[in-house]
C-alpha positions in Angstrom: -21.6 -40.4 -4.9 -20.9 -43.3 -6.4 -23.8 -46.3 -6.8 -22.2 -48.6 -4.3 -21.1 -45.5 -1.8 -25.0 -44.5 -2.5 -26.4 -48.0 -1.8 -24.4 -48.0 1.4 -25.1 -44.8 2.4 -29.0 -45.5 2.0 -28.9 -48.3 4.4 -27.2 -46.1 7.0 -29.6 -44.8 10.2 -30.3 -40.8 9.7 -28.0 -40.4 12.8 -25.3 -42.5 10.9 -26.1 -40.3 7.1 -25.4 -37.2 9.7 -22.3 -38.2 11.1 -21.3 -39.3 7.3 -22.6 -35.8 6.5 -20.8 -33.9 8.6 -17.4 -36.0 8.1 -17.9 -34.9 4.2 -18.5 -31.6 5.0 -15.4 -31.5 7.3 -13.1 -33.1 4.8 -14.2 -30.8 1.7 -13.7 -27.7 4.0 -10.2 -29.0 5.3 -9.6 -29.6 1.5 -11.0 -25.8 0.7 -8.7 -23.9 3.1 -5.4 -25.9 2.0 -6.4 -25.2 -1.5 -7.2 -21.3 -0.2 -3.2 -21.3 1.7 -1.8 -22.6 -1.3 -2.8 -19.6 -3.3 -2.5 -17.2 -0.2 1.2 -18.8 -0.2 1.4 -18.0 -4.0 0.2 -14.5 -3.9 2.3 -13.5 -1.0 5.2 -14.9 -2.5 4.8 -13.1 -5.9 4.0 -10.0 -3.9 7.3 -10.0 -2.1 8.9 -11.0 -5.0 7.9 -8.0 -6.9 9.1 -5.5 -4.0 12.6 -7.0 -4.1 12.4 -7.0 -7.9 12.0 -2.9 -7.4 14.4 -2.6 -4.7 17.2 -4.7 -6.3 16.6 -2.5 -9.9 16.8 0.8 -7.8 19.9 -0.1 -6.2 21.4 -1.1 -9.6 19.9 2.1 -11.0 21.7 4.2 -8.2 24.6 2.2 -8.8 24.9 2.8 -12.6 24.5 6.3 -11.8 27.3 6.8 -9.8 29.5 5.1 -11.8 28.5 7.1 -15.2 29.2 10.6 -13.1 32.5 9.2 -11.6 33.7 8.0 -15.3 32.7 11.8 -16.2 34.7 13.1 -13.5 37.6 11.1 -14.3 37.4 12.1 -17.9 37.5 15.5 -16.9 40.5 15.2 -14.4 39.1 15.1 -11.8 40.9 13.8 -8.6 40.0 10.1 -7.3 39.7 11.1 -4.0 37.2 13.7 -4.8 35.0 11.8 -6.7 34.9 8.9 -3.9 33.9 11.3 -2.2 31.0 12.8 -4.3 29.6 9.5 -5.1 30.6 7.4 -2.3 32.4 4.6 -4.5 35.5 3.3 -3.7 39.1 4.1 -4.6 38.7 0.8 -6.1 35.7 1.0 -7.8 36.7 4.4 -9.2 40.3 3.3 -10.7 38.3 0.8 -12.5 36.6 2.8 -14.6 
């Protein structure tokens, strides 16, 4: 506390110091749990974060996959159709390569 906060708070009655008391207490736990949602809010974010990072770089991973064994097939002669259907790319996607 601060002199003049302390000089008034020492001419307060002890019902008046409890009330001040308890305000205090009140506003440092209000200002405790934001702090405590804030990083809650931070940790939950980074976790979900994270799990799409994986999914999204598995996908891509499955993705390259495909593509390097349907290039391979095509190399080798093999018919379009066939290797939509082996790999599940498209016509499309296929031709491309």
């Amino acid at each position: 506390m601060k002199s003049s906060k302390a000089a008034e708070y020492s001419k307060m009655t002890k019902s008046e110091q409890d009330m001040y008391d308890q305000d205090l207490k009140r506003k440092w736990d209000n200002d405790l749990a934001a702090a405590s949602s804030r990083e809650k809010g931070k940790a939950e974010g980074k976790a979900e974060g994270k799990i799409e990072g994986k999914i999204e770089g598995k996908l891509e991973g499955k993705l390259e996959g495909k593509l390097e064994v349907a290039s391979k097939m095509k190399m080798k002669g093999v018919d379009p159709e066939l290797i939509a259907e082996c790999t599940n790319l498209s016509i499309e996607e296929i031709e491309r390569l």
